[in-house]
C-alpha atoms as one frame of an Amber mdcrd trajectory, in Angstrom:
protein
  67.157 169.816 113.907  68.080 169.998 110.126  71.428 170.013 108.878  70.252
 172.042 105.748  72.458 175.193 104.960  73.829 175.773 108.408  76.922 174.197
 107.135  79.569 174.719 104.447  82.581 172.721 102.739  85.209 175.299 102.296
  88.506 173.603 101.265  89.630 170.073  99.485  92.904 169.018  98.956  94.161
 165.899  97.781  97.911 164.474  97.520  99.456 163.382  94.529  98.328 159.827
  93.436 100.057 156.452  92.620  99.467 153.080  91.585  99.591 150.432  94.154
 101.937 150.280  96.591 103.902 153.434  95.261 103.345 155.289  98.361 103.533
 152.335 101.016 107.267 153.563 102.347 105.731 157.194 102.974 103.903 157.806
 106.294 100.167 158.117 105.756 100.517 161.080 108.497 102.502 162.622 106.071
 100.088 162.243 103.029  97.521 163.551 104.936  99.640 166.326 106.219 100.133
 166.882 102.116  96.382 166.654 101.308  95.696 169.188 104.451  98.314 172.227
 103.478  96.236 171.904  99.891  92.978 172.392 101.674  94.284 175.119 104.016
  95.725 176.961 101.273  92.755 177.323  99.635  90.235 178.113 102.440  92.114
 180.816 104.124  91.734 178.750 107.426  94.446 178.334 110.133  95.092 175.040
 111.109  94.755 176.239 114.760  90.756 176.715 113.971  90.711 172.778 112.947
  88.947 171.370 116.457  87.339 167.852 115.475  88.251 164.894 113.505  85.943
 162.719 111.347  86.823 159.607 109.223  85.616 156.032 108.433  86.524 152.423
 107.567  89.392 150.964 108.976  91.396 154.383 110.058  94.920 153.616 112.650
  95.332 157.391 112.047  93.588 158.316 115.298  93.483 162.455 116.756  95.837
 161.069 119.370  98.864 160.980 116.374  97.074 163.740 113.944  96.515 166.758
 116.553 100.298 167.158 117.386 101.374 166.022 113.944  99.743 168.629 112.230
  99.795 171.544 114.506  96.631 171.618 115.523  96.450 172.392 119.179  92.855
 170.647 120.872  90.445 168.220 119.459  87.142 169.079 120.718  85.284 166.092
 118.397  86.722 163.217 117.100  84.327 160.315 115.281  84.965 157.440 112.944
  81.664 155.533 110.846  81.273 152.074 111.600  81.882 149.721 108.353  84.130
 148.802 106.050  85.235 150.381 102.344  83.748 153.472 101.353  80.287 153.257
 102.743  81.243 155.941 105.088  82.583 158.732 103.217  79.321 160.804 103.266
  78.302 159.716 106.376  81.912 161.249 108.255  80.799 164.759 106.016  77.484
 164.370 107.480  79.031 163.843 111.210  81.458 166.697 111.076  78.621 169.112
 109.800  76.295 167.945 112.801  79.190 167.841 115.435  79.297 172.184 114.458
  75.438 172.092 114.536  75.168 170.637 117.983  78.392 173.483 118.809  80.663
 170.695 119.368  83.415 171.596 117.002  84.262 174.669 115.184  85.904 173.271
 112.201  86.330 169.962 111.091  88.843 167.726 109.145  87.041 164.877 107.221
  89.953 162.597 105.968  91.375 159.671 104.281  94.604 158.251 102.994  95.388
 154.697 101.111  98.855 152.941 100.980  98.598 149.507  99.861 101.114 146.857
 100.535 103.201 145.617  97.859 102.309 142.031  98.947  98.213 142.137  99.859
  95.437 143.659  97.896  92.423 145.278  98.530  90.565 143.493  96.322  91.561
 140.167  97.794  90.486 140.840 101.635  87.688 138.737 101.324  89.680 135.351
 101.112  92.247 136.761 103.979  93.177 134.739 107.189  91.664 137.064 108.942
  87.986 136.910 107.437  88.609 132.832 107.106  88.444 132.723 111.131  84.956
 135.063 111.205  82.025 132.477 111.432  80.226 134.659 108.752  82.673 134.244
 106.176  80.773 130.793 106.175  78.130 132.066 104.068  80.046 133.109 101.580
  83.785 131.198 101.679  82.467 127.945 101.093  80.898 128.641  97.207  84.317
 130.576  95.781  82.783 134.118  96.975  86.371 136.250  98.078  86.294 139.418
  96.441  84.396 142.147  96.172  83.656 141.564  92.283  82.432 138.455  92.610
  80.107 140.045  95.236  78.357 142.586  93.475  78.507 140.608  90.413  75.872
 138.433  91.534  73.490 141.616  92.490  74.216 142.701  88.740  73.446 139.776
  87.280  70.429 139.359  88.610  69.440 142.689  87.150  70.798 141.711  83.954
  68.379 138.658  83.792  65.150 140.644  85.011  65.788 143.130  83.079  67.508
 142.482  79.993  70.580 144.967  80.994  73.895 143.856  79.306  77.478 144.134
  79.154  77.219 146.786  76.791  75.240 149.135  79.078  78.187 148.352  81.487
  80.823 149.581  78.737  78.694 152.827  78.425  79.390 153.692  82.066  83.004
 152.585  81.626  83.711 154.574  78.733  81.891 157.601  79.456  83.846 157.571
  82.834  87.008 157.475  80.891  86.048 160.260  78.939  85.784 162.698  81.913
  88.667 161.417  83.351  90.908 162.328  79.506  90.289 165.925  80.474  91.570
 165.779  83.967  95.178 166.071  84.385  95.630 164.168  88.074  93.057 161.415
  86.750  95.421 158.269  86.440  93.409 156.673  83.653  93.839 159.298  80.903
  94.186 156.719  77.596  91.212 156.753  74.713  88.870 153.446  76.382  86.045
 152.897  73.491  83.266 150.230  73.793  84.615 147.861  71.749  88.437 147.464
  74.108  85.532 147.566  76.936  83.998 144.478  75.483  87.052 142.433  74.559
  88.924 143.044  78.298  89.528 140.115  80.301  86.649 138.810  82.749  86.767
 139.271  86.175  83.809 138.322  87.609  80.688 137.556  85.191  78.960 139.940
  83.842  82.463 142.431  85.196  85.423 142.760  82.938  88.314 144.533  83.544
  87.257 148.224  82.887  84.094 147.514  85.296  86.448 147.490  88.364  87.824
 150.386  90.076  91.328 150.710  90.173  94.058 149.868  93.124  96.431 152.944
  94.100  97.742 154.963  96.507  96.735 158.475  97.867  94.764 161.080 100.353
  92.222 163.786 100.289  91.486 166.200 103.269  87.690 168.092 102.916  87.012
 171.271 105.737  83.718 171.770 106.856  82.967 174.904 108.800  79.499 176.496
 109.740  78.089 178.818 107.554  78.448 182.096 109.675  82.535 181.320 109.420
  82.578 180.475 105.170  81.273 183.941 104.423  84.971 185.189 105.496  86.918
 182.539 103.562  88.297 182.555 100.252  86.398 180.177  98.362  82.652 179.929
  97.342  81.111 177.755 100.489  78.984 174.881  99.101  76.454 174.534 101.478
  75.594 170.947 102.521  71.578 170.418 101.629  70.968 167.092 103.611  72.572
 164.355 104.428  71.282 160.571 104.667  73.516 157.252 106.210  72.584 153.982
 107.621  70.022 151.970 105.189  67.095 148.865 105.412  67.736 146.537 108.082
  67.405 143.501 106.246  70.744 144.718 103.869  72.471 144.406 106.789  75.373
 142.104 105.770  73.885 141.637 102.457  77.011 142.126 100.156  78.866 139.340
 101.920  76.022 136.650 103.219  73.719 137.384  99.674  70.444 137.203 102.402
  68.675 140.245 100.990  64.742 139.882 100.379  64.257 139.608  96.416  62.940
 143.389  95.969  66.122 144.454  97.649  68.551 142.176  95.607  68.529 143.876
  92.198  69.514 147.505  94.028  72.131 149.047  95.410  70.691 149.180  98.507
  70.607 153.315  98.381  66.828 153.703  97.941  66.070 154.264 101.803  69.252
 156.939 101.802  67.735 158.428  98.818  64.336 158.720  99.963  65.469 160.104
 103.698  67.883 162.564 101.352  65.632 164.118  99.240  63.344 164.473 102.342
  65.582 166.647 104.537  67.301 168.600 101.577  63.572 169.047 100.533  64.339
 168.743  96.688  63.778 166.213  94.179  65.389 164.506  91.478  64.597 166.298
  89.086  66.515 169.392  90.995  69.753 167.700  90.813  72.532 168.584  88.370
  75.076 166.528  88.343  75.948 163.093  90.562  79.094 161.802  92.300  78.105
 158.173  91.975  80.397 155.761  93.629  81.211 153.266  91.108  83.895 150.534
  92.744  82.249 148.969  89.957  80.333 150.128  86.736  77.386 148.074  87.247
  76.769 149.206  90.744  76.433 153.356  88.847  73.511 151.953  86.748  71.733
 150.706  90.435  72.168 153.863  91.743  70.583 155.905  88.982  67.647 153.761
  89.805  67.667 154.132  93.579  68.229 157.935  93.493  65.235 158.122  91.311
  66.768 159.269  87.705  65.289 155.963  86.185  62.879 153.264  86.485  63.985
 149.389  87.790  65.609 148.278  84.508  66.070 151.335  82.941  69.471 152.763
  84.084  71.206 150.491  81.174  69.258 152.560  78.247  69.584 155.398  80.058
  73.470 155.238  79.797  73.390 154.175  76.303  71.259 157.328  75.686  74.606
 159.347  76.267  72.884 160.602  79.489  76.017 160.458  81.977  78.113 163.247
  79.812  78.716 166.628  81.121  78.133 167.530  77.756  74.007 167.809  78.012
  73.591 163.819  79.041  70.284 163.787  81.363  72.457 163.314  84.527  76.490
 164.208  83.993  78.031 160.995  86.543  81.582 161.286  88.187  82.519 164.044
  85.897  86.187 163.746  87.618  86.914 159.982  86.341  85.419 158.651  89.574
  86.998 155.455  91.242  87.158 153.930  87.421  89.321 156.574  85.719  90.535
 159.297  88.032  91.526 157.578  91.347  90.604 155.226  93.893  90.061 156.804
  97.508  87.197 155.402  99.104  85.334 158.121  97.669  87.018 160.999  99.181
  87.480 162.209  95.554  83.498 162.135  94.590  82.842 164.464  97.220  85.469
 166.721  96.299  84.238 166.632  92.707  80.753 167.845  94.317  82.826 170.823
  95.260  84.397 171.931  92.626  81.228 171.397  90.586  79.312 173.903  92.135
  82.590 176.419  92.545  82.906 175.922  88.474  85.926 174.749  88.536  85.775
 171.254  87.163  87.703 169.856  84.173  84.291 169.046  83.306  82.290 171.589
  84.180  78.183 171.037  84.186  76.804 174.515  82.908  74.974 176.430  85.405
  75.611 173.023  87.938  73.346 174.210  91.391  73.090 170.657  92.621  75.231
 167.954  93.560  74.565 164.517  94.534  77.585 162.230  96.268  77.080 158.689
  97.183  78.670 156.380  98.949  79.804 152.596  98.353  76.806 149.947  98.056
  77.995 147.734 100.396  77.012 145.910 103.871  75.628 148.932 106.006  75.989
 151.665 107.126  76.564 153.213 103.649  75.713 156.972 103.522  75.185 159.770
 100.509  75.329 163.928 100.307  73.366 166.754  98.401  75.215 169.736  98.069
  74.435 172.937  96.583  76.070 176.423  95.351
């Protein structure tokens, strides 16, 4: 049974964002109470319609404490993606639209909120207690690997040395990022970045500098996803989910943390199963999509994805960047036309799918002329990581 077109995203909302611990004394039930009202308001939905519950990662805010908190009176699906980070965020879009499919919801609340302690970051989990104590941190603990840069800068540089990518093809994705995000008012990262500041930032993890990581703050998003019988009575334009793709190769397994992957899969992001099951079941090609929502935790991990998703040839996303083709304004591909995780804000890619949205509504800061289709990925990361086409 295909997903295609028998479901619709009809309202987004998002709280207000802050840096890094800014938000840690609020209740996340109350953020996500803030992101919901946003999403209500502009659907035309009653929170007594909401019926099922989908999130991913590490989520304590169970249907159990949401239901009552929020008003809404049964939960008829509840479901949470297996994995870490943001590999998920597609994936719970994908679970809510097949929970109305199979009739076991009516309308569903896809959700995440972030509060960071003042005292731990996410970027640090990796050389926790808690992960010390795993026997598969052994693989990794032992040789200085404990964050997430250091992680994926290995993949990249690999890339870099088959393929002659550099740091400058990084700073393209970096600075063209930025640029979106200077004409969005909530993006957090609104100051001039040009190649050159790009190029002299502190290192982080070679090949990453600074400007190649996402950022750390606080903040929620709520997306609705309804079937496509109820949208036609709302108040916004329903963008119809097109297919939907999660899970990946086998042998990537772990692959971000233990660095086990076979040597064709190393120099990826690890997308080009997702990407080949995607375009399958949307039954449209590359070549049909508009604009991309490209999860970039980090800049070098956009440039794999253009080449898993099929925009580019292995070794050929760097050029491709440099070739101005991520702007909205007539680049090949427009990428993350919002800021993405680099400029705008960091929610575990809550905010890339919501970008997808407002794309194909018209409404974006940045708006893609004529934009029809949107692609949304997921985090490269251990599996299950998960990716979206949507379409006006």
């Amino acid at each position: 049974m295909s997903l295609r077109d028998r479901c619709c995203i009809v309202g987004v909302g998002a709280t207000a964002y802050g840096k890094r611990g800014e938000f840690y004394e609020r209740g996340q039930i109350e953020q996500i109470r803030e992101a919901l009202e946003a999403a209500l308001a502009e659907s035309g939905l009653d929170r007594r319609e909401i019926d099922g519950f989908a999130s991913y990662s590490v989520d304590a805010n169970d249907p159990s404490l949401l239901a009552p908190a929020l008003g809404i009176p049964a939960v008829d699906f509840s479901n949470l993606v297996f994995g870490g980070g943001g590999g998920g965020t597609c994936a719970a879009v994908a679970n809510a639209a097949a929970a109305i499919v199979a009739g076991l919801a009516r309308v569903v609340m896809v959700y995440k909120v972030i509060t960071q302690p003042p005292h731990q970051r996410f970027g640090a989990a990796y050389g926790s207690a808690a992960v010390a104590s795993d026997p598969l941190s052994d693989f990794h603990r032992p040789f200085g690997l404990v964050s997430p840069a250091q992680f994926f800068a290995l993949l990249f540089r690999r890339h870099m040395e088959r393929y002659g990518t550099t740091t400058r093809h990084l700073a393209e994705v970096a600075v063209q990022t930025r640029e979106h995000a200077r004409r969005n008012p909530k993006a957090l990262r609104r100051d001039p970045l040009t190649i050159e500041q790009h190029q002299a930032s502190r290192p982080i993890a070679e090949p990453f500098r600074l400007f190649d990581c996402c950022q750390e703050n606080d903040g929620g998003a709520v997306v609705l996803v309804t079937s496509a019988e109820r949208a036609r009575d709302l108040c916004q334009k329903p963008v119809y989910i097109l297919g939907a793709a999660q899970g990946g190769v086998a042998l990537w397994g772990q692959g971000l943390t233990s660095q086990n992957q076979p040597d064709e899969l190393y120099t990826t992001a690890g997308h080009g199963h997702l990407a080949r099951r995607l375009y399958e079941r949307a039954g449209v090609a590359p070549k049909d999509v508009d604009v991309a929502l490209l999860y970039d935790h980090f800049s070098g991990m956009v440039l794999l994805q253009l080449e898993d998703y099929g925009f580019c040839a292995p070794g050929e996303s760097g050029p491709f960047a440099a070739d101005g083709g991520l702007s909205f304004r007539g680049g090949r591909l427009p990428v993350n036309t919002h800021g993405g995780n680099l400029s705008e804000v960091y929610l575990l890619g809550m905010t890339h799918v919501i970008e997808g949205v407002r794309q194909l509504r018209g409404e974006s800061t940045s708006q893609v002329e004529g934009a029809e289709i949107a692609l949304v990925t997921a985090g490269p990361s251990n599996l299950p990581s998960s990716s979206l086409l949507l379409r006006r």
